[in-house]
C-alpha positions, 0 to 999 in steps of 0.5 A, spaced: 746 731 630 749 736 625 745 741 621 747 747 617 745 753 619 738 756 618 738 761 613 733 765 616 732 765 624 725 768 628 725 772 633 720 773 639 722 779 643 720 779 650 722 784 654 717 789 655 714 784 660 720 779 662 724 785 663 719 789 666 716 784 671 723 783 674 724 790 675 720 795 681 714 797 680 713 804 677 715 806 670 710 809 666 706 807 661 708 813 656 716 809 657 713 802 656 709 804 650 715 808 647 720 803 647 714 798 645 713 802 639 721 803 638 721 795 638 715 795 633 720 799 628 726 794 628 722 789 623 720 785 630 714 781 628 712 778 635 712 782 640 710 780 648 707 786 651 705 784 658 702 779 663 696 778 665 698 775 672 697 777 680 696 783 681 699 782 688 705 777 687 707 781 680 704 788 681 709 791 676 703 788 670 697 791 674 697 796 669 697 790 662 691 793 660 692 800 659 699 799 656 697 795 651 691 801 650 697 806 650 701 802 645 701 805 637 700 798 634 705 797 627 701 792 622 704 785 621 706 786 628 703 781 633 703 784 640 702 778 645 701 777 653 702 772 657 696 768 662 697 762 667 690 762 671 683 763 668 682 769 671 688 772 667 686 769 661 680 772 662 683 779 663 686 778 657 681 777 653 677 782 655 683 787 652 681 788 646 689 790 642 692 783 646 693 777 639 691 771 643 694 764 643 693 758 644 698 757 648 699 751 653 705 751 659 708 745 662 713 745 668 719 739 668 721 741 675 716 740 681 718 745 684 718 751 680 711 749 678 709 750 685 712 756 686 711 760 680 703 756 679 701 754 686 701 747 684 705 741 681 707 740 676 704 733 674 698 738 676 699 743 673 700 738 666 693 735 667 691 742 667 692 743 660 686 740 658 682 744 661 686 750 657 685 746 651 677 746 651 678 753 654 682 756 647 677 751 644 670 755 647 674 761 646 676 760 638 684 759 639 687 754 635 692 750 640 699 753 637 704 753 641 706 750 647 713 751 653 716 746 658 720 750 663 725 748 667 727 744 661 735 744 663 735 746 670 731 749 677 734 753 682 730 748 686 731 742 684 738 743 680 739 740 674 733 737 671 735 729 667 733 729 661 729 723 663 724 729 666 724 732 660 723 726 656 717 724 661 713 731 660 715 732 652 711 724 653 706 727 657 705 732 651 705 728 645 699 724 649 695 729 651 695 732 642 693 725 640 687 725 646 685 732 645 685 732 637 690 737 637 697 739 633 702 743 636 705 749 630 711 751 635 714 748 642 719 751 646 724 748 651 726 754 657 731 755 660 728 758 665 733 760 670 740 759 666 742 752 667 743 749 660 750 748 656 751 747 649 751 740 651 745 739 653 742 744 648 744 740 643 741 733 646 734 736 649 734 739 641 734 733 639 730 729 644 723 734 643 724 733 635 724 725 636 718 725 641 715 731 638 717 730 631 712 734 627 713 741 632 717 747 630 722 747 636 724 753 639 729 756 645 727 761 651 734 762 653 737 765 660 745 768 659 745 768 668 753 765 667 755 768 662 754 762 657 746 764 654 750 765 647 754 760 647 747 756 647 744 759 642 750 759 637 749 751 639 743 750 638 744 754 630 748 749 630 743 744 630 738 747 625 734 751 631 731 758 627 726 761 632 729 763 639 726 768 644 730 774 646 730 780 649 732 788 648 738 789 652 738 783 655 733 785 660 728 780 665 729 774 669 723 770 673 721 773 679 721 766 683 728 763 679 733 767 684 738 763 688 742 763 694 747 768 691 742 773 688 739 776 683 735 773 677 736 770 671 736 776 664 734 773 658 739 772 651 740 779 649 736 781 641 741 785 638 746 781 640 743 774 638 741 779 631 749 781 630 751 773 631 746 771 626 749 777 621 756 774 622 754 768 620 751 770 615 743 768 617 737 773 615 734 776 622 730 782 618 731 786 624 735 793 623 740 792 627 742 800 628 734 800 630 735 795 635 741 799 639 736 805 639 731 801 642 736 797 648 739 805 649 732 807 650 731 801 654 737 803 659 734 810 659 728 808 662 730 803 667 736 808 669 742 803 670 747 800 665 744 793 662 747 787 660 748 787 652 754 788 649 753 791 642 750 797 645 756 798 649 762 796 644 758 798 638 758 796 631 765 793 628 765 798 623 763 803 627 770 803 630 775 807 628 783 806 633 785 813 634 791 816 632 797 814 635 794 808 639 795 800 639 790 795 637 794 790 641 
């Protein structure tokens, strides 16, 4: 299972919609913009601006539309939204600065597919066919696809990787009867219950079942241990992780008994554990921080990343007089 560390890592920024859909309606869309904009500037290349969804069950996206028309795009930057129905898809499409993809959605937790789509999630994998044809008729090559729940469900507990063997089959099926080879598939851990255990042996399950798809990880730090699950998942040769500035978002549907929900792997974390390790980011780390503190800003609260609070190490200086033990 060993691996060397990647040379180079991608980062897919998620923040602008999982972490604004998780907070109450009503920032502007100047704000949102702005920090778009200000993520565009550290060197980020994928950038998902906002969902295409329900109105009435995720009103802080109602307005999708209009943030992107509002954003200055950067070139050489992708600005992507997020769609789970037709209707979605359709508003997406009808949006002219959205980068469409093909982009398919599994659920390895029955549950959580009934709560965040409506349907199972054995439903819900038989409806994937009618979205290939649907990127098929609308000119989208089917590039890339999720399994969520991967690890665990609020719901349900853990997820066995028996499950998730079971959908990444289902998977692997479904690309040799509809004709179609996925670019990139990543395992979610939707609301925060993966380990570097099981990181390193899910990793390892979707190469061997899926062998010829990039894997990538879409990881959630609700205890405390997100980082530690992205460094195992280095460990095993993992290059391409979803983040978010500040550690901003969560899922609306994914909050447990204790409360709260679960925030994202922070990017300027993650990019600072990868310039310690000596891996390539192309991310300007000092642009990243201007973009979490603009973050915090807006949402007018202390957030959950680190390095935008401690600083840079050689940044730090011990004032006169004083002890660094």
């Amino acid at each position: 299972m060993a691996h060397e560390l990647p040379k180079h890592i991608d980062i897919h920024e998620e923040g602008p919609r999982e972490g604004f859909q998780i907070e109450p309606p009503g920032f502007t869309i100047a704000d949102r913009a702005a920090l778009i904009e200000a993520l565009a500037d550290t060197g980020l290349r994928h950038i998902q601006v906002a969902s295409f969804v329900s109105a009435k069950r995720v009103p802080q996206m109602a307005d999708a539309p209009e943030l992107f028309a509002a954003v200055r795009k950067r070139a050489g930057v992708q600005y992507t939204g997020l769609w789970l129905s037709p209707q979605g898809f359709e508003r997406a499409r009808a949006t002219p600065q959205v980068d469409l993809t093909g982009t398919l959605y599994f659920y390895a937790s029955d549950a959580f597919s009934r709560a965040n789509n409506g349907i199972g999630a054995a439903d819900n994998a038989q409806a994937q066919r009618a979205w290939v044809a649907r990127y098929r008729q609308a000119g989208l090559p089917i590039s890339t696809a999720y399994v969520m729940t991967a690890f665990g469900c609020s719901f349900e507990g853990v997820i066995s990787e028996e499950q998730l063997a079971h959908t990444l089959r289902f998977v692997a099926d479904l690309e040799e009867s509809e004709g179609f080879r996925l670019d990139t598939f990543y395992l979610a851990d939707t609301v925060g219950m993966a380990n570097p255990a099981s990181v390193q042996r899910r990793v390892a399950l979707a190469r061997r079942i899926l062998p010829h798809a990039r894997i990538g990880l879409h990881l959630h730090d609700t205890r405390g241990i997100g980082m530690a699950n992205a460094l195992a998942a280095l460990q095993v040769g993992v290059d391409l992780f979803d983040a978010s500035i500040a550690g901003l978002g969560g899922c609306p549907f994914c909050g447990s008994a204790h409360g709260g929900a679960a925030g994202n792997i922070c990017t300027e974390d993650l990019a600072f554990l990868c310039r310690e390790l000596g891996i390539e980011t192309g991310l300007d780390i000092d642009k990243l921080l201007h973009a979490a503190r603009l973050a915090e800003k807006i949402i007018g609260r202390r957030l959950e990343g680190r390095l935008m609070h401690s600083g840079l190490p050689e940044e730090l200086h011990a004032a006169p007089g004083t002890s660094a033990a």
